[in-house]
C-alpha positions as CSV (number, residue, x, y, z in Angstrom):
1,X,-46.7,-70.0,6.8
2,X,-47.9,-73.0,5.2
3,X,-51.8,-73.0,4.7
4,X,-51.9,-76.5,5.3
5,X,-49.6,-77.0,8.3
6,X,-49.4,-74.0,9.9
7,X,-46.0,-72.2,10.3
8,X,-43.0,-74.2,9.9
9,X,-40.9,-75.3,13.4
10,X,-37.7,-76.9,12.4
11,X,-35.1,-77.0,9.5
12,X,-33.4,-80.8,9.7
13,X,-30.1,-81.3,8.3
14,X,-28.3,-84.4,7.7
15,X,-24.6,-84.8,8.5
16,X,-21.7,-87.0,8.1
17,X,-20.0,-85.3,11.2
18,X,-22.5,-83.7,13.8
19,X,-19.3,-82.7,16.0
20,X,-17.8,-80.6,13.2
21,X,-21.6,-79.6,12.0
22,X,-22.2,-78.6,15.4
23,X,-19.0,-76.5,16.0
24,X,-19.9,-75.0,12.7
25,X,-23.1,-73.8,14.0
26,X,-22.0,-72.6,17.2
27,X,-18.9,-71.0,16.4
28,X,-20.2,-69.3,12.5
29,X,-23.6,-69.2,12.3
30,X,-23.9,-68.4,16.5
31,X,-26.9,-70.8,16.8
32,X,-27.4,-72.5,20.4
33,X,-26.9,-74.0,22.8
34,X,-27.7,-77.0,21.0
35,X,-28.9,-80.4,23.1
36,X,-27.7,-83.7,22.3
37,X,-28.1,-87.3,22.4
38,X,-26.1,-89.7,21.4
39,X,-28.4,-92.3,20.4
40,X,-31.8,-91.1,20.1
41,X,-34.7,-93.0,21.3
42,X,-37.0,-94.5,18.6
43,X,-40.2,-96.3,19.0
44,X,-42.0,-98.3,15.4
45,X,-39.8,-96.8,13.0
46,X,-41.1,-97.5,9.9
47,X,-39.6,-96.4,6.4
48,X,-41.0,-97.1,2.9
49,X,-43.6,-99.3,4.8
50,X,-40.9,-102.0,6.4
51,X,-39.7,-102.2,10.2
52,X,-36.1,-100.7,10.3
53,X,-34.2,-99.6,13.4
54,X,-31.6,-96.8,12.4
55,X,-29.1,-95.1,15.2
56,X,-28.4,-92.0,15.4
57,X,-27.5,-88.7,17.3
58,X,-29.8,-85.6,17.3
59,X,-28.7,-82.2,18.2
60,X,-31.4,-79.5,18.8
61,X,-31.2,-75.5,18.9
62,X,-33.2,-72.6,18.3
63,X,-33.1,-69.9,15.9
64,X,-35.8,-67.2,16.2
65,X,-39.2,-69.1,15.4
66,X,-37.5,-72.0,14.0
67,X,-35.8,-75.4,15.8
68,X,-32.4,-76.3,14.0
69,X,-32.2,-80.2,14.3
70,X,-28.6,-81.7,13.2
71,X,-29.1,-85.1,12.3
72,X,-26.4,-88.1,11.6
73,X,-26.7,-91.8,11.2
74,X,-24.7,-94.5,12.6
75,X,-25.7,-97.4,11.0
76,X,-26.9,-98.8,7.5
77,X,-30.0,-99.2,8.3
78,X,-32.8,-98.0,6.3
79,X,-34.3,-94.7,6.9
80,X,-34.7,-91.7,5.1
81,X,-31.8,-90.0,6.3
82,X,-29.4,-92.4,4.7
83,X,-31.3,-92.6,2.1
84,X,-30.5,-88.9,1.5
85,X,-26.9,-89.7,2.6
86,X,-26.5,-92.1,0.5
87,X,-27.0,-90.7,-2.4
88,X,-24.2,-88.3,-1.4
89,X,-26.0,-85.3,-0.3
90,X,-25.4,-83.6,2.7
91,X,-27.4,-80.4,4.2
92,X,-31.2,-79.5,4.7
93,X,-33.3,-83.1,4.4
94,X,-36.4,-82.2,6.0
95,X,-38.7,-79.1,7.1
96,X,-41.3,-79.9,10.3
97,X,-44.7,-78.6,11.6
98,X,-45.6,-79.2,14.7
99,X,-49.1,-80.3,16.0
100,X,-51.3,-81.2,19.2
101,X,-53.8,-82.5,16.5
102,X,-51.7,-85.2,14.8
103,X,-54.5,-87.4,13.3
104,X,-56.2,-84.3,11.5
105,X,-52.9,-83.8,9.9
106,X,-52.3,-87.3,8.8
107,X,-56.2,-87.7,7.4
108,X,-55.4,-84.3,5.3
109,X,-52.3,-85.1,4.1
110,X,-53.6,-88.4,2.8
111,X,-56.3,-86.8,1.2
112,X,-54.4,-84.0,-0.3
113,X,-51.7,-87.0,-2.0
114,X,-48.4,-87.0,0.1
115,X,-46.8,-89.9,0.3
116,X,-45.9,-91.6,3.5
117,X,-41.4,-92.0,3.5
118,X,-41.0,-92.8,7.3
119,X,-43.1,-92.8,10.6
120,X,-42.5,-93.6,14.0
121,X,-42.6,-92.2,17.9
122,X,-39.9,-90.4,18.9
123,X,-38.3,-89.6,22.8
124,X,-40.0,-91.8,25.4
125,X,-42.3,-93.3,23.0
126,X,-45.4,-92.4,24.3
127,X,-48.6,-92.6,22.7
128,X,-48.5,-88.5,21.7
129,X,-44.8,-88.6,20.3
130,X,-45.6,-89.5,17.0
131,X,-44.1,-87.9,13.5
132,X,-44.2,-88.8,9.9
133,X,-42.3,-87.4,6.9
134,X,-43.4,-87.4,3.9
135,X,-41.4,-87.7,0.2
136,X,-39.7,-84.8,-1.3
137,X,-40.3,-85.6,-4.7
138,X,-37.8,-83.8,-7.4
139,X,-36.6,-81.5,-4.6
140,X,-33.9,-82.6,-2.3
141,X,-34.3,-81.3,1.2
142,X,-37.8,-81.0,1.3
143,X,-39.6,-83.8,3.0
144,X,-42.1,-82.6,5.0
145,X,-42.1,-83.9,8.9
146,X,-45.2,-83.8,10.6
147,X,-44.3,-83.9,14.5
148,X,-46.4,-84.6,17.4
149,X,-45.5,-82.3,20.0
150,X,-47.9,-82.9,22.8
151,X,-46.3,-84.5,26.0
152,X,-43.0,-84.7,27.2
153,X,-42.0,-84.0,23.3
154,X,-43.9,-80.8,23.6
155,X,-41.9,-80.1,26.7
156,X,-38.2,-81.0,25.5
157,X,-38.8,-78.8,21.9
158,X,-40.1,-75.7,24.5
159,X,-37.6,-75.8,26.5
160,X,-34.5,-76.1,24.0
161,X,-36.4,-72.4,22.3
162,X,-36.4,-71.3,26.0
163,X,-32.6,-71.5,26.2
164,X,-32.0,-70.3,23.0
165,X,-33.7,-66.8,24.2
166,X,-31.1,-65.7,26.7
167,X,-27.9,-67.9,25.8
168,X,-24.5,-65.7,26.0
169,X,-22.5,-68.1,24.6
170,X,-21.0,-70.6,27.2
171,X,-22.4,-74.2,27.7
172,X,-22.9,-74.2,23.9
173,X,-23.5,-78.5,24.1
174,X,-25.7,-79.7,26.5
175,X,-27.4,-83.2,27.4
176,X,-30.5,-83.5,25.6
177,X,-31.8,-86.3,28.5
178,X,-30.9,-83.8,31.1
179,X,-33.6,-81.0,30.2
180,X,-36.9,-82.9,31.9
């Protein structure tokens, strides 16, 4: 558990092919069912500072205590998930805490040095759907995401670790936009 955060929620890995990533999961590792969106909602993206408006499709499971988020960009916008793509890695980008106390988090994490890599709102958009990640530094794969999950958010990440707990198998892929 990080003393700062609070135990972490969610591994985030960047892909180049979330339907062979997400087979990979399912069929291997025997992680699901995972939900998925196409084109996930963003709301004031912001990376390194600049407006930027990336696409891409999110698949979510659950794994015990921790979320499994599959991540892969469509376009060449900035972010930093093609950022980490493009400099040809592939794999475990980020680690997330969640929080109901977002601005506490973000006042700390100022204070303590991180630098901010990308913000935005997330899912509907709503005022309490906010995250931020912050650099990695020397380490690939370890940005830190701090995620808002209050609200509908809140909702959607419970419910996908509420599946997880008695899933036998079948529906392994499931509309993410279809769980509220």
């Amino acid at each position: 558990m990080s003393r700062y955060f609070g135990p972490l929620r969610q591994l985030g890995f960047v892909v180049n092919d979330i339907d062979s990533a997400l087979k990979h999961w399912i069929d291997v590792v025997g992680v699901g069912p995972f939900f998925f969106v196409e084109d996930q909602p963003l709301n004031d993206f912001v990376f390194r500072g600049k407006s930027s408006a990336p696409r891409f499709s999110v698949a979510l499971a659950h794994s015990g205590g921790a979320q499994i988020e599959l991540i892969q960009q469509h376009n060449d916008e900035p972010s930093a998930f093609r950022e980490f793509a493009d400099r040809g890695l592939e794999g475990l980008q980020h680690v997330a805490y969640w929080t109901t106390d977002f601005d506490r988090h973000m006042e700390e994490s100022k204070n303590r040095g991180l630098v901010e890599l990308q913000s935005g709102r997330s899912g509907s958009g709503a005022p309490d759907e906010r995250f931020v990640y912050y650099e990695d530094g020397p380490y690939p794969g370890t940005v830190i995401e701090i995620s808002e999950v209050s609200g509908r958010k809140g909702d959607l990440f419970r419910a996908v670790e509420a599946a997880s707990k008695e899933w036998d198998g079948s529906n392994p892929i499931r509309d993410m936009r279809k769980v509220l």
